[in-house]
C-alpha positions in Angstrom: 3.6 -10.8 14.8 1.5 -7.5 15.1 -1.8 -7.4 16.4 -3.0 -6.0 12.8 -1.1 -8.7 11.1 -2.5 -11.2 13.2 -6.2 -9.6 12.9 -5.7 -10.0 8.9 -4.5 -13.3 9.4 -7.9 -14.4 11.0 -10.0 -12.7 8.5 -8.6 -14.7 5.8 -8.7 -17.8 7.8 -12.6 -17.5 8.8 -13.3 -16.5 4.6 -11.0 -19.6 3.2 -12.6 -22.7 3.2 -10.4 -25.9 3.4 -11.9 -26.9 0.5 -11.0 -23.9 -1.6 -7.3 -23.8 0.0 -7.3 -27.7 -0.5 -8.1 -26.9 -4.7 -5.7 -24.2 -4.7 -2.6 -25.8 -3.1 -3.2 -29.1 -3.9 -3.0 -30.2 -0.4 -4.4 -33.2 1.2 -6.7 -34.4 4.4 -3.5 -36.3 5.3 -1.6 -32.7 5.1 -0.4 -31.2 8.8 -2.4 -28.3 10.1 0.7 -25.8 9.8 0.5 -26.2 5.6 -2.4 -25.8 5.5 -3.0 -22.5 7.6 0.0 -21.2 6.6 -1.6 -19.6 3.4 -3.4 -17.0 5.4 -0.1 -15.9 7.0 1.4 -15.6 3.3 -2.1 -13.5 2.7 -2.0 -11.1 4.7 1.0 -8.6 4.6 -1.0 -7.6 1.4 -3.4 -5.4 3.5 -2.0 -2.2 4.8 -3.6 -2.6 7.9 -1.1 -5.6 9.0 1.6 -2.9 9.3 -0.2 0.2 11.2 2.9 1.4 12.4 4.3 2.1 8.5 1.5 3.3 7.8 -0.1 5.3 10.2 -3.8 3.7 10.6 -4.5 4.8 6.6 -6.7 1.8 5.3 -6.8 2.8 2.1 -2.7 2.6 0.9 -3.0 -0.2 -1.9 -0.6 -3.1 -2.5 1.1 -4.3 -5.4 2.2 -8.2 -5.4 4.7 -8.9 -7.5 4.5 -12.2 -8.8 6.0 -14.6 -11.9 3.8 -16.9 -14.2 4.4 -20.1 -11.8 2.0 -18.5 -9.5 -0.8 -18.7 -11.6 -3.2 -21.3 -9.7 -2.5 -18.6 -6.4 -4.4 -16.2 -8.5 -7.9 -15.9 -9.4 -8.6 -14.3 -12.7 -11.6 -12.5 -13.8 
């Protein structure tokens, strides 16, 4: 993992609650640690800044996240 990638990683960690990742995903208190983190890792390839070296240090390339109707309660909607 890159250090960007890992960087955005972290970000999302520290602004995800448990709670919010626990209404999203369903999961439980009983649930390991690794299902439960592993949401932020899944997160953050969608920021140009996990991949620096594609890139070139530009911040403001924007993503597009292709994703079917099953994913629904993984996206907020205005």
């Amino acid at each position: 993992m890159s250090p960007g990638f890992y960087r955005n990683v972290v970000k999302v960690q520290k602004r995800v609650t448990f709670n919010q990742v626990k209404g999203i995903f369903g999961f439980t208190d009983s649930d390991c640690i690794g299902k439960i983190s592993f949401p932020a890792t899944q997160a953050a390839p969608s920021f140009s800044t996990s991949f620096p070296q594609i890139f070139n240090g530009r911040k403001d390339v924007q993503c597009l996240i292709p994703c079917a109707i099953d994913q629904h309660p993984r996206i907020s909607s205005p």
